[in-house]
DRENVEX-731353 format. One line per field, with one value per residue: y, z, x of N, C-alpha, C, O in turn; residue number from 1. Coordinates in pm, 1 decimal. Example, Ala and Ser with C-alpha at 12.3 -4.5 7.8 and 13.67 -1.06 7.14 Angstrom:
BEGIN
n_v: c(-569.0 -225.0)
n_w: c(780.0 708.0)
n_u: c(1319.0 1285.0)
ca_v: c(-450.0 -106.0)
ca_w: c(780.0 714.0)
ca_u: c(1230.0 1367.0)
c_v: c(-330.0 3.0)
c_w: c(780.0 787.0)
c_u: c(1320.0 1290.0)
o_v: c(-331.9 113.8)
o_w: c(846.5 803.9)
o_u: c(1423.6 1340.9)
zami: c(1 2)
This chain:
BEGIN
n_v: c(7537.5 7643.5 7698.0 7637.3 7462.3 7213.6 7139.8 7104.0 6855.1 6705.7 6671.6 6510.0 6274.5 6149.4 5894.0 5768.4 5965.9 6074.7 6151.4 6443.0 6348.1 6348.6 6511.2 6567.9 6838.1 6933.3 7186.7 7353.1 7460.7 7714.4 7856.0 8114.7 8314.1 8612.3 8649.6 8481.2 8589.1 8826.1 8844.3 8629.9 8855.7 9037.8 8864.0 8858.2 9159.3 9331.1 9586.1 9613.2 9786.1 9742.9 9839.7 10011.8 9967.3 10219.1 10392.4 10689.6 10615.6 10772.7 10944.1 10793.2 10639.5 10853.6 10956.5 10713.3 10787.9 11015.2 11196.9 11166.9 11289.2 11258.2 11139.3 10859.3 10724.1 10514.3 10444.6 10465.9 10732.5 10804.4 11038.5 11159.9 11250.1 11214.3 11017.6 10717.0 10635.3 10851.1 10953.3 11080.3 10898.7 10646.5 10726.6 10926.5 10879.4 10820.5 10914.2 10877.7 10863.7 10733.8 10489.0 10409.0 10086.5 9808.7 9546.1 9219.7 8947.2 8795.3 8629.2 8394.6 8176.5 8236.4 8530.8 8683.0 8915.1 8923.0 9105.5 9264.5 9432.6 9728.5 9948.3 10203.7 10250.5 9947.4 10036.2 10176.2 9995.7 9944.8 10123.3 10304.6 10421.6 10351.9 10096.6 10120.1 9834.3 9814.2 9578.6 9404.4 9238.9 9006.4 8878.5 8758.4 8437.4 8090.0 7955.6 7934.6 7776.5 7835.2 8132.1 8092.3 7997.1 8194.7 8443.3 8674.1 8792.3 9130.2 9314.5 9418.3 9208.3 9136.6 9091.2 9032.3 8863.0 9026.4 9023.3 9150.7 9371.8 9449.3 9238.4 9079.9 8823.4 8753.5 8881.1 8833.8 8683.8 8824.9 8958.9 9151.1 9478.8 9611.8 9646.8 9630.4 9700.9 9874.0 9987.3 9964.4 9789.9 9851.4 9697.7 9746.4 9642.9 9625.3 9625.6)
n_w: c(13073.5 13381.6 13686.3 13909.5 13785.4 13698.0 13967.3 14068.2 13896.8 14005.7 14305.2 14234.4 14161.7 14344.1 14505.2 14790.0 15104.0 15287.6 15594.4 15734.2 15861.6 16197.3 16291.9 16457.0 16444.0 16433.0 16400.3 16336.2 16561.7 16750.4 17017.0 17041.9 16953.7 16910.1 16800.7 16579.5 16417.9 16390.0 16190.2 15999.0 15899.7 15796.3 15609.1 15440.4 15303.1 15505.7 15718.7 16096.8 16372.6 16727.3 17006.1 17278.8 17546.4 17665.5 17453.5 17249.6 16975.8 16736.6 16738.6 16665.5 16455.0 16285.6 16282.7 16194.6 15860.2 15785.1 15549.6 15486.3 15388.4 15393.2 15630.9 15681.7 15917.6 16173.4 16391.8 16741.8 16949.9 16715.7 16500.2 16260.5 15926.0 15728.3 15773.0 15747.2 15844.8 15823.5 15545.2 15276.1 15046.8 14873.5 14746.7 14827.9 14994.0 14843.7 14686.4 15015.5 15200.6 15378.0 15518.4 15887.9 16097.5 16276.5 16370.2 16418.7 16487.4 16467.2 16277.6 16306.4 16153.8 15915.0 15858.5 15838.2 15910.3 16043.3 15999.2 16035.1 15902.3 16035.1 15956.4 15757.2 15517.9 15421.2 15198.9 15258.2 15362.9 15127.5 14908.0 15046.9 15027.8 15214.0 15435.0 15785.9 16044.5 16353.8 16584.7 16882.6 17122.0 17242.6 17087.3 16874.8 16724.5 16662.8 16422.0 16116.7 16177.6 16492.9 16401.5 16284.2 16449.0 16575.0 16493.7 16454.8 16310.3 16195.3 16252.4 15974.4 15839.4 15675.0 15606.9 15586.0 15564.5 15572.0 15449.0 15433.7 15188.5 14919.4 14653.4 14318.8 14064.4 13835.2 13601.6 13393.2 13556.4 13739.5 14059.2 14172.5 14403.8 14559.5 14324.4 14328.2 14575.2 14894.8 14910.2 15066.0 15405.5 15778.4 16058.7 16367.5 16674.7 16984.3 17308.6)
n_u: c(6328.5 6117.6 6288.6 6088.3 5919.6 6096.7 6158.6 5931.2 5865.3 6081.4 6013.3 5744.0 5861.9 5986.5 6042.8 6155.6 6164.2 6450.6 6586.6 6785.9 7115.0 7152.8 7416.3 7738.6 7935.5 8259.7 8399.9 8745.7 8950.1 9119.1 9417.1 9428.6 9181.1 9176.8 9433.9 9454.4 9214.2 9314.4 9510.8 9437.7 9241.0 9477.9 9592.8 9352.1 9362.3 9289.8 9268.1 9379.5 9300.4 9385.4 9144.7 9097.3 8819.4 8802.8 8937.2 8913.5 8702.2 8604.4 8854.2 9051.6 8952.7 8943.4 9228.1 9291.4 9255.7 9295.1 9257.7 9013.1 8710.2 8429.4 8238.6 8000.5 7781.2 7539.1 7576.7 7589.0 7752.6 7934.7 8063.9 7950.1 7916.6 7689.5 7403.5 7270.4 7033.0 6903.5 6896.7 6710.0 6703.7 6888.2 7105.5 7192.2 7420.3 7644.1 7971.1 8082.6 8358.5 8409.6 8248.4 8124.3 8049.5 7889.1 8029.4 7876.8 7955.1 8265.3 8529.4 8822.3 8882.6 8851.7 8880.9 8608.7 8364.2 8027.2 7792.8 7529.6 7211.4 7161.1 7049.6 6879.0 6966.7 7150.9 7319.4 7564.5 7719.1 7868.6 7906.8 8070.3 8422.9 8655.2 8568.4 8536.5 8468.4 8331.7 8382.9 8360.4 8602.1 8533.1 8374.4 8478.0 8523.3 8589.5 8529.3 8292.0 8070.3 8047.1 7991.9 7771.9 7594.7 7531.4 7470.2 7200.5 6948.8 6809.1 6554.4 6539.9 6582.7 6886.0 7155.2 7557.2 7820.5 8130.6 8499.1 8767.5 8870.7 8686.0 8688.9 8816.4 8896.0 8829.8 8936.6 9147.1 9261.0 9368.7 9438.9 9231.5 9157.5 8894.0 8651.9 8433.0 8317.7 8360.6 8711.4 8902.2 8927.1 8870.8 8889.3 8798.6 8915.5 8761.7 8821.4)
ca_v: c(7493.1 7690.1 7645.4 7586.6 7309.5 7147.4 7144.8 7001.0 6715.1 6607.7 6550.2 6378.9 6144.4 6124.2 5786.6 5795.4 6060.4 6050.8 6305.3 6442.3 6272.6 6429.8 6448.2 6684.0 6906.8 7015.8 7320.6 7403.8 7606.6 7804.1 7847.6 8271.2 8311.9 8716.9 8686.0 8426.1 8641.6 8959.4 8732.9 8563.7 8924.2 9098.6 8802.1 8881.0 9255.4 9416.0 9649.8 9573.9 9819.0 9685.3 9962.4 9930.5 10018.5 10366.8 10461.4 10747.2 10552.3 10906.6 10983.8 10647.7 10672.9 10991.5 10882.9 10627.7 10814.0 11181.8 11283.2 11182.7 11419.0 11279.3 11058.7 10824.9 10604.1 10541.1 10374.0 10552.2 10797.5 10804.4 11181.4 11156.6 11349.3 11148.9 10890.4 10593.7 10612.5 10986.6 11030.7 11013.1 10759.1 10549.0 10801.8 11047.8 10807.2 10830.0 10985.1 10866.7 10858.9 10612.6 10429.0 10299.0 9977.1 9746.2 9418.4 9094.7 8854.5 8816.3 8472.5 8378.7 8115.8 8313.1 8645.2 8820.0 8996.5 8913.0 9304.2 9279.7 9569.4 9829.3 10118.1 10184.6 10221.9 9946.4 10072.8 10226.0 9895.3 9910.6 10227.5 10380.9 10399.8 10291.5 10072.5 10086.8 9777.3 9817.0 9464.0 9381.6 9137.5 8915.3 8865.9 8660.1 8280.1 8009.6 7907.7 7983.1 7699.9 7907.6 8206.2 8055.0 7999.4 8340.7 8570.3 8733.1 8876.1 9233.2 9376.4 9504.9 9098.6 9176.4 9107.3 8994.2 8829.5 9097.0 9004.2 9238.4 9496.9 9426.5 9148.4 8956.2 8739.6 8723.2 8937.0 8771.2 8603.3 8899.0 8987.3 9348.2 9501.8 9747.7 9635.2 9643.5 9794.4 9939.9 9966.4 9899.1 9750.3 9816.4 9636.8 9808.8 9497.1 9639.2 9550.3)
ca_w: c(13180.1 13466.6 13839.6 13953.0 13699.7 13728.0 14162.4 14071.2 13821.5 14081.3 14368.1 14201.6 14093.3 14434.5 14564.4 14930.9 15143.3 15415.6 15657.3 15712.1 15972.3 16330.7 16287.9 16509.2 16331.0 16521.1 16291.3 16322.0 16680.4 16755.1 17125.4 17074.4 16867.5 16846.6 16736.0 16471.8 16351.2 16331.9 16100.8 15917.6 15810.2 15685.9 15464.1 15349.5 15258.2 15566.3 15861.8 16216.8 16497.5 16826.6 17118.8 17454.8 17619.2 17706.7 17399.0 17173.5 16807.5 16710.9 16694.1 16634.8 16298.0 16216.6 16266.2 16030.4 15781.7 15809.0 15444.8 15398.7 15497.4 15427.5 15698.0 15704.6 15992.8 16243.8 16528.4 16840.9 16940.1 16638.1 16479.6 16084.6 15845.4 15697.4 15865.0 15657.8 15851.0 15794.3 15440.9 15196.7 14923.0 14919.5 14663.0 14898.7 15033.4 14724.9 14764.7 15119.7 15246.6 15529.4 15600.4 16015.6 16054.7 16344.7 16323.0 16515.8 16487.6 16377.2 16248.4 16296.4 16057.8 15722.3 15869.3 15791.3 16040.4 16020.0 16002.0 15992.9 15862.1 16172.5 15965.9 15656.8 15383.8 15431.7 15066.2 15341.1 15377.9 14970.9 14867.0 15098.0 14959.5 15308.0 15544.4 15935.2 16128.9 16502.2 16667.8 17067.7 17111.2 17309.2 16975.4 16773.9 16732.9 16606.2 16290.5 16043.2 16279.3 16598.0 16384.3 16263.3 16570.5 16694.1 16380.3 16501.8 16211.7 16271.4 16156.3 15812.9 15735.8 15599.8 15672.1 15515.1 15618.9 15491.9 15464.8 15382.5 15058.9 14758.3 14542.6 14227.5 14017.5 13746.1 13442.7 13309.9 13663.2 13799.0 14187.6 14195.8 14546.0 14560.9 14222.4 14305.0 14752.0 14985.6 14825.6 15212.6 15513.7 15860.3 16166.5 16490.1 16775.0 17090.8 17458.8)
ca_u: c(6242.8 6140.9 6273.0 5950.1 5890.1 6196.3 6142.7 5811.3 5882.4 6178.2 5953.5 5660.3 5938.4 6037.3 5973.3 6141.0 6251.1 6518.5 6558.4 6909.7 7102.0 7205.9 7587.1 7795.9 8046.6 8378.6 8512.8 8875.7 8987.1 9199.1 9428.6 9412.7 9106.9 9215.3 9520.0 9459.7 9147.9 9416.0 9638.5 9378.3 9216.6 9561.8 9593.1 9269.1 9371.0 9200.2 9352.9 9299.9 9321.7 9330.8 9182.8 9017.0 8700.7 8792.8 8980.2 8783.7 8707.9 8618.2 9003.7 9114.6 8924.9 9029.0 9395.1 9336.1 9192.9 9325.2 9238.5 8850.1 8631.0 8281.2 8212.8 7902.6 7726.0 7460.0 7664.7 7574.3 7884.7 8045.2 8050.7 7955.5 7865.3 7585.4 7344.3 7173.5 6905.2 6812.8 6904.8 6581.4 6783.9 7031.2 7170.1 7265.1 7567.4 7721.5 8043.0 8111.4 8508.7 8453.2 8145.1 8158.3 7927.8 7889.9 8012.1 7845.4 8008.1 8410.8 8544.3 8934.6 8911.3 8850.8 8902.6 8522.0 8267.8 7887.9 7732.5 7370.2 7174.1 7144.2 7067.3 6769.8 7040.3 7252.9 7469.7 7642.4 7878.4 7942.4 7939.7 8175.9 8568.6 8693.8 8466.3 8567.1 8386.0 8343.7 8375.0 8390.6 8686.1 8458.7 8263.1 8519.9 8465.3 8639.8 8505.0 8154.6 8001.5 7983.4 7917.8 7594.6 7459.3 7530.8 7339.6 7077.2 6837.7 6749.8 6424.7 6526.3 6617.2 6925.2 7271.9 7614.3 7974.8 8269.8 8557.2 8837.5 8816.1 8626.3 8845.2 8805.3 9011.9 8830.5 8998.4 9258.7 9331.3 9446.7 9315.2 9217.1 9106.0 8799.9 8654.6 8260.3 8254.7 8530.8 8840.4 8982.8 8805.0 8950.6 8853.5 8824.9 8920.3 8712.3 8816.7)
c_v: c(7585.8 7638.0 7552.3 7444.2 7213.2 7040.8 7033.8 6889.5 6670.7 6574.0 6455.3 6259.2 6122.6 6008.3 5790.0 5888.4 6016.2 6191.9 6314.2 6411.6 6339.7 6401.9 6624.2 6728.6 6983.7 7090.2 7341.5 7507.5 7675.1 7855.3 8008.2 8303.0 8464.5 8736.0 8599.9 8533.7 8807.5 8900.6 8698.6 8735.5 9004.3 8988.9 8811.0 9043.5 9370.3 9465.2 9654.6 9671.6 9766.4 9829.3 9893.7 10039.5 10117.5 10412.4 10532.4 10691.8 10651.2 10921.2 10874.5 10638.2 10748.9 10987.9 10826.5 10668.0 10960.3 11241.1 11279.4 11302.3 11420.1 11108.9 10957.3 10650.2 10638.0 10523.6 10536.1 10576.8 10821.5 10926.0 11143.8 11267.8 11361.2 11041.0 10832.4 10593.9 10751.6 11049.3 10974.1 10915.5 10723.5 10641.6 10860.2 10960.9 10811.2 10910.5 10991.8 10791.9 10743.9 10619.6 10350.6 10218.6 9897.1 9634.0 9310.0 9058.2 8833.1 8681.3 8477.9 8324.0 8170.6 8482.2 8768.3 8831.5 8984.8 9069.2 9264.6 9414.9 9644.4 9937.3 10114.0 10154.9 10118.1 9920.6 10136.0 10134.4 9876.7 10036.3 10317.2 10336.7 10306.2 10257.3 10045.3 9990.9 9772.5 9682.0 9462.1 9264.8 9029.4 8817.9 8771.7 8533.4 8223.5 8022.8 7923.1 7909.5 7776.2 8038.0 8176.9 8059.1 8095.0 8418.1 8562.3 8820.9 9008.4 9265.3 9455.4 9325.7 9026.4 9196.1 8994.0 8929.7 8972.1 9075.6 9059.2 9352.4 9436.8 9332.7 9106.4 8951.7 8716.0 8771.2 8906.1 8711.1 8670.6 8966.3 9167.7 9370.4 9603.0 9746.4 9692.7 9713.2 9832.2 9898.8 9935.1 9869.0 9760.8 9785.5 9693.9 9685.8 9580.4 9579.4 9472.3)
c_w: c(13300.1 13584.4 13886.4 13905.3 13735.4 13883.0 14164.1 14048.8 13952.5 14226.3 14320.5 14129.5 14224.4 14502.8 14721.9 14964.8 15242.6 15475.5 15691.1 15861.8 16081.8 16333.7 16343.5 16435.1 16460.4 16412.8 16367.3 16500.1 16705.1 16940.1 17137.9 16934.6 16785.8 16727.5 16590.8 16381.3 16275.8 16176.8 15971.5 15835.6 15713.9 15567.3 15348.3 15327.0 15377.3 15727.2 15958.8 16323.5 16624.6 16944.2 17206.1 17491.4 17569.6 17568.6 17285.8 17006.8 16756.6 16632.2 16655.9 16474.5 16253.6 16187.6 16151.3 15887.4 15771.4 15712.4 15403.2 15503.2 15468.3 15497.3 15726.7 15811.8 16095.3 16378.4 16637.4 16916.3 16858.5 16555.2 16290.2 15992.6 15766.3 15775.4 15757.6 15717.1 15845.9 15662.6 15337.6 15066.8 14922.0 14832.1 14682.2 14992.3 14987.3 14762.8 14916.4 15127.9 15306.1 15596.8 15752.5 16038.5 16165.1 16340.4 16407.0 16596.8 16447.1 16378.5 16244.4 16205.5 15931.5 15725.3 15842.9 15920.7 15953.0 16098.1 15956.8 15990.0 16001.8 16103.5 15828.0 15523.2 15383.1 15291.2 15147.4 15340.6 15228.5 14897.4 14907.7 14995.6 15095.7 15421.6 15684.6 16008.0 16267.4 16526.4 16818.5 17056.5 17150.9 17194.7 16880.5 16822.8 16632.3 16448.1 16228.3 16152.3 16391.4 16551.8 16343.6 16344.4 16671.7 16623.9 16445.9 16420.2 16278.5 16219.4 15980.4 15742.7 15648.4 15701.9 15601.5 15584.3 15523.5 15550.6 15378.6 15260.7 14974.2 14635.4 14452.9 14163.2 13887.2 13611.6 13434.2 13457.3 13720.7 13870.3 14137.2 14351.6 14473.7 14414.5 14235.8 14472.8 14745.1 14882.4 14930.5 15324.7 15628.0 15930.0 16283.5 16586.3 16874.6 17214.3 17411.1)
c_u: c(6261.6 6191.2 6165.5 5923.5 5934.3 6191.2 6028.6 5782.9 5952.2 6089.0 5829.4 5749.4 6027.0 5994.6 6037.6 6215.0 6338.0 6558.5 6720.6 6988.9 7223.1 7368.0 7620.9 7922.7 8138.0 8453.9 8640.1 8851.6 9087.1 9307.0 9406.1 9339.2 9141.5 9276.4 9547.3 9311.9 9265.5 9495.1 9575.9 9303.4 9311.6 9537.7 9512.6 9270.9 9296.6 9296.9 9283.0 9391.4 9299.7 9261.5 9085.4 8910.8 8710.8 8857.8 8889.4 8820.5 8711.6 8774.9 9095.8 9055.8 8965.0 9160.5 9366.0 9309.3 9195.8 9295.3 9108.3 8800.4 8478.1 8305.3 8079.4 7869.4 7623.8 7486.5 7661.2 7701.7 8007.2 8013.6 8071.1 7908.9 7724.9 7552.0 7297.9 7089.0 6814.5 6788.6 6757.6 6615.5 6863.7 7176.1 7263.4 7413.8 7676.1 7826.1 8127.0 8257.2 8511.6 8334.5 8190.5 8038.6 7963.1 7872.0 7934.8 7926.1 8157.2 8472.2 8706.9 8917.3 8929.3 8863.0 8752.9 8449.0 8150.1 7809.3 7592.1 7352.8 7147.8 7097.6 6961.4 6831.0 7176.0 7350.2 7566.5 7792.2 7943.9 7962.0 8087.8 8329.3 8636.8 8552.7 8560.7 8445.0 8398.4 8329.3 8429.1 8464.6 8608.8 8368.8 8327.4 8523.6 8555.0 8627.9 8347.4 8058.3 7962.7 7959.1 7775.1 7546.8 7469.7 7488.3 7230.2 7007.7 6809.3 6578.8 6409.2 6558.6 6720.4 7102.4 7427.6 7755.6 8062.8 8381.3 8665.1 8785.0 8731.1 8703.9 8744.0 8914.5 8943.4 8855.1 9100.8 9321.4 9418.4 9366.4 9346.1 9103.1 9037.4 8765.4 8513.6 8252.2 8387.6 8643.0 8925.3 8864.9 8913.2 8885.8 8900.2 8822.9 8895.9 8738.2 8958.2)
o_v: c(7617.3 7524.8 7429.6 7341.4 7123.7 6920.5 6926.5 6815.6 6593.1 6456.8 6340.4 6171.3 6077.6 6026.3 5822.8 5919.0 5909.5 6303.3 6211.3 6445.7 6369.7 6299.0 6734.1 6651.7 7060.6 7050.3 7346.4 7589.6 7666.8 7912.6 8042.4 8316.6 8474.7 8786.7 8632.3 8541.1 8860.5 8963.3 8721.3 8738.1 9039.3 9012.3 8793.8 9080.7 9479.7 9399.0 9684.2 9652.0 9737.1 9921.8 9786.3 10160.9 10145.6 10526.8 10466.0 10714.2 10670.7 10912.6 10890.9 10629.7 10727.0 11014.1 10863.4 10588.8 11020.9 11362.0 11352.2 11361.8 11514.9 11007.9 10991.0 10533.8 10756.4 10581.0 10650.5 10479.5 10845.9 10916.4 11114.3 11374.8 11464.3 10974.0 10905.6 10535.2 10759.9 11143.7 10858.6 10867.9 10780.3 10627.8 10871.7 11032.1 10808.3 10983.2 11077.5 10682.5 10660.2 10696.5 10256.0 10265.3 9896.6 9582.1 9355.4 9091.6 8883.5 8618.4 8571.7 8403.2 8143.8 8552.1 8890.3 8764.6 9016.3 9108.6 9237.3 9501.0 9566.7 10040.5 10000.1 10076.8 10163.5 9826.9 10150.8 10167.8 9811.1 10035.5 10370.6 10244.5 10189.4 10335.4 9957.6 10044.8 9712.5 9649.3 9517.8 9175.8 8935.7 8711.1 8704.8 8509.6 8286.4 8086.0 7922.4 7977.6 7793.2 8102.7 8245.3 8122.2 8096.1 8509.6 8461.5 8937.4 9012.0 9200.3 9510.7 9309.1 8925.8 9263.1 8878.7 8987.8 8993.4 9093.3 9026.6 9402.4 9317.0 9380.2 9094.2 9027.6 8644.6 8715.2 8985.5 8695.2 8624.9 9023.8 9248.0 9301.7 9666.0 9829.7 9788.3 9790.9 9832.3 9805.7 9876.6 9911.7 9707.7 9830.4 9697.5 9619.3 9645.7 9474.4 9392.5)
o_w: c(13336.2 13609.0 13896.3 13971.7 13792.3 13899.2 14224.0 14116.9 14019.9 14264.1 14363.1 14056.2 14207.7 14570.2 14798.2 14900.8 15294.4 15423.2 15679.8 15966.7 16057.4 16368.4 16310.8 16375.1 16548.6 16352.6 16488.7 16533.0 16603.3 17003.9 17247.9 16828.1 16663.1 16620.1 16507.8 16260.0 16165.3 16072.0 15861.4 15712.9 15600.3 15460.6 15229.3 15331.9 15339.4 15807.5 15958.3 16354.2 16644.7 16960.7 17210.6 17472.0 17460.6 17560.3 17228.5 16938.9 16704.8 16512.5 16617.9 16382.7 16159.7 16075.6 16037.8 15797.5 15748.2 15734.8 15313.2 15608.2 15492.3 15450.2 15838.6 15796.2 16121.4 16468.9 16621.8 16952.8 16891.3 16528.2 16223.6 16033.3 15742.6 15837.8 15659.8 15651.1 15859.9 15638.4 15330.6 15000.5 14990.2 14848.7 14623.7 15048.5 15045.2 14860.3 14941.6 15074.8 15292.7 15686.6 15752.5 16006.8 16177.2 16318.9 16520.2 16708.6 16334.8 16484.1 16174.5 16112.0 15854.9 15624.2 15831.6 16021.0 15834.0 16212.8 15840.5 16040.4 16082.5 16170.5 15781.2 15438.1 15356.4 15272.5 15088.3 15327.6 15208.2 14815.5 14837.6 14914.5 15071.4 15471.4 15685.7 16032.5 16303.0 16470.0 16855.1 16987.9 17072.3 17218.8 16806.6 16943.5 16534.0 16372.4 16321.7 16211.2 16401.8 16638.2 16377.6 16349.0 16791.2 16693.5 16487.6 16459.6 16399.6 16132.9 15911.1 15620.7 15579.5 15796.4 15570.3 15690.4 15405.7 15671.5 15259.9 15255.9 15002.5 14541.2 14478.5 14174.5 13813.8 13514.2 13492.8 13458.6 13757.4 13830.3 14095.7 14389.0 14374.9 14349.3 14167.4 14482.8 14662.8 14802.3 14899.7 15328.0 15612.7 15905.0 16310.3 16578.3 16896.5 17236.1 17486.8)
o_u: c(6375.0 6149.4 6161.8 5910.1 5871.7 6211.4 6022.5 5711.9 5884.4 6091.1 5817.8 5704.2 6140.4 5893.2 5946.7 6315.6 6305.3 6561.3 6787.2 6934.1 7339.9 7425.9 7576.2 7997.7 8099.8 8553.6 8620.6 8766.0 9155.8 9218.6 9362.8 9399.4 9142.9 9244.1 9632.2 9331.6 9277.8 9510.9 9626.1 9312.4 9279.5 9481.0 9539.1 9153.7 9254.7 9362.6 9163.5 9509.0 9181.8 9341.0 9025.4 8915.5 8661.0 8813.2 8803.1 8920.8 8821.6 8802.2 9211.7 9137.3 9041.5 9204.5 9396.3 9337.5 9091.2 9290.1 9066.5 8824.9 8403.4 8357.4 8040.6 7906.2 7602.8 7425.9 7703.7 7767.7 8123.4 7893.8 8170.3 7863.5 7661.9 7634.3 7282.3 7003.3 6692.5 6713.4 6715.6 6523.3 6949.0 7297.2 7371.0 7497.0 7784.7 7807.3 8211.7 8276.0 8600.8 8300.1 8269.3 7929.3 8085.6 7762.5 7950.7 7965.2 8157.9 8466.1 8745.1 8928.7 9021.9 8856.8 8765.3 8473.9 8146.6 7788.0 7562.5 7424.9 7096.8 7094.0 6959.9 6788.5 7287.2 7427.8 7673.4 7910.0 8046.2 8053.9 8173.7 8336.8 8667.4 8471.6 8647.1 8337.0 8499.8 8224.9 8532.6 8414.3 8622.2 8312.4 8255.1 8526.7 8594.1 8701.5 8267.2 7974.3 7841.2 7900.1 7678.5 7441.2 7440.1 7444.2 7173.2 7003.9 6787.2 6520.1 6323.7 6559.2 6703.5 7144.0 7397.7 7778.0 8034.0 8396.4 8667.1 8672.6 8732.8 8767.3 8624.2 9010.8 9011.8 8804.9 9174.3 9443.5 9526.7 9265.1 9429.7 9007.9 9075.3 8828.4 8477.1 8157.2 8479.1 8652.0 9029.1 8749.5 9023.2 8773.9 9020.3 8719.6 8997.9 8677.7 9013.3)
zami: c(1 2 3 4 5 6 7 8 9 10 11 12 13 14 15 16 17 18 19 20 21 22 23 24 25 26 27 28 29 30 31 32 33 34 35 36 37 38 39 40 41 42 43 44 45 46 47 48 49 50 51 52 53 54 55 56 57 58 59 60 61 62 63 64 65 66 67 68 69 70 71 72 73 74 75 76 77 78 79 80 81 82 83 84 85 86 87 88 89 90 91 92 93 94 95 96 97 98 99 100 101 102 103 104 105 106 107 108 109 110 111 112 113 114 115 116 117 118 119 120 121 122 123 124 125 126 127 128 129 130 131 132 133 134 135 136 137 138 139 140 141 142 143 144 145 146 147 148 149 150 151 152 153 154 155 156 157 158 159 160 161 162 163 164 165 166 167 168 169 170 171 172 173 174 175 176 177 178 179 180 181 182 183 184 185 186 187 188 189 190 191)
């Protein structure tokens, strides 16, 4: 049976509806939202620089990352090698050392960053071997709750939570990092 079908039979066999009912939700807080988001992403396999305003990411990436040498992003002042929004296929990414990507949003509770698409190719955030996310300290939030109501859709439609490397658990119940994206994710903490 198709979806469709299925969707269809169940409401013409719908005799009343009820509408869903106004209930306020208090998610989990936090007294130093930072420093529990710092905490909460090692656990989840992901490195967090802290730097400020003035310090150049430029060399602060490079530090972290002294042996790649193809660089790809669109993030205005950041020196790459490839752009996603100039290359003619998503193809041409392939290969990329250290995608940089601009996060939203950043969640203490579960440790991920809401990265909407900014850029035409975003394989940029899965392809790369190492992803660097830029976040503004000001930007982390409690819990999924006040990230929801801080996403902001861009014009490509298109946008994901990441949270640390690439994991699964499912071959023989043994985690492996960097199975299907990044094989590391670091987090730049802004301000």
């Amino acid at each position: 049976m198709k979806k469709e079908d299925l969707l269809r039979r169940l409401r013409r066999h719908t005799i009343q509806q009820f509408d869903m009912p106004e209930t306020a939700v208090k998610g989990i807080t936090y007294p130093d939202v930072a420093r529990q988001f710092i905490e909460t992403s090692k656990n989840v396999g992901c490195k967090v620089i802290e730097a400020k305003e003035t310090d150049d990411l430029n060399a602060i990436i490079r530090q972290a990352y002294p042996d790649a040498q193809v660089f790809a992003s669109n993030v205005k002042g950041i020196q790459a090698d490839r752009d996603p929004d100039t290359v003619a296929e998503a193809q041409e990414l392939n290969g990329t050392d250290v995608g940089i990507v601009e996060g939203q949003v950043a969640v203490a509770e579960n440790g991920c960053v809401w990265v909407p698409q900014t850029m035409k190719e975003r394989v940029v955030c899965f392809v790369s071997e190492q992803l660097v996310i830029l976040v503004r300290r000001r930007r982390i939030v409690n819990n999924m709750h006040e990230a929801y109501s801080r996403i902001q859709m861009t014009d490509y439609g298109y946008g994901c939570f990441i949270s640390g490397p690439s994991k699964t658990a499912d071959i023989e119940q043994a985690l492996v990092m960097g199975a299907q994206a990044a094989r590391g994710v670091t987090v730049i903490l802004i301000g």
